[in-house]
N, C-alpha and C positions, 0 to 999 in steps of 0.2 A: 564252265570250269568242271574238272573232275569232281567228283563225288565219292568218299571211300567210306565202307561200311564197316567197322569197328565191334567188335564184340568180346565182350569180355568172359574167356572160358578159366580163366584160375581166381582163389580168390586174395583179396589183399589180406587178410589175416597174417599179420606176420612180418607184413612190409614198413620200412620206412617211409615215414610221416609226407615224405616230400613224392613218394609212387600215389601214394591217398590220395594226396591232394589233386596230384597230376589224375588221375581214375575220372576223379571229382569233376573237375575242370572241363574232362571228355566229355560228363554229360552220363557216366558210367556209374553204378551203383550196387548192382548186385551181379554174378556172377551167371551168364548168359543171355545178360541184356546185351543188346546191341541198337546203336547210334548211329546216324549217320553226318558225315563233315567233310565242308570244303575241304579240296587240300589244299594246304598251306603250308611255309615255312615251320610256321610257329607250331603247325596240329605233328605235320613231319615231325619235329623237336618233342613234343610230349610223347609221339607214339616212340621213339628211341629209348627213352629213359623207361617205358611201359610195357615193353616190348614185351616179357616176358609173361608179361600175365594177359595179352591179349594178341588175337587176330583179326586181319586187316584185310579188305578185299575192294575190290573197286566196283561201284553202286551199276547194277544190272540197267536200269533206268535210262531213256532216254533223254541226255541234257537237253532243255529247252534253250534256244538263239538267246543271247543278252539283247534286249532294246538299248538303243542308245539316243 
């Protein structure tokens, strides 16, 4: 699965309650940490509403094969 690196360059001061939370949720905390997250529908949908206070890049890393 892809892998998108996430980092948060603005900060939430200021923001509604519901961007916080969504930050939160990311795994996100202070202003140039960075996370890294499957992607997903659902991480897709948080990075939309959060758009503005962060950037998104796709994890340099080598995916490892899934066992099955």
């Amino acid at each position: 699965m892809t892998r998108l690196v996430i980092r948060q360059h603005r900060s939430s001061i200021g923001e509604k309650i519901a961007a916080r939370r969504t930050l939160e949720a990311l795994g996100l905390r202070r202003t140039g940490q960075s996370v890294e997250q499957t992607d997903s529908k659902a991480v897709r949908g948080m990075l939309r509403r959060v758009a503005h206070l962060v950037e998104v890049s796709q994890s340099q890393q080598e995916s490892k094969p899934e066992m099955k």
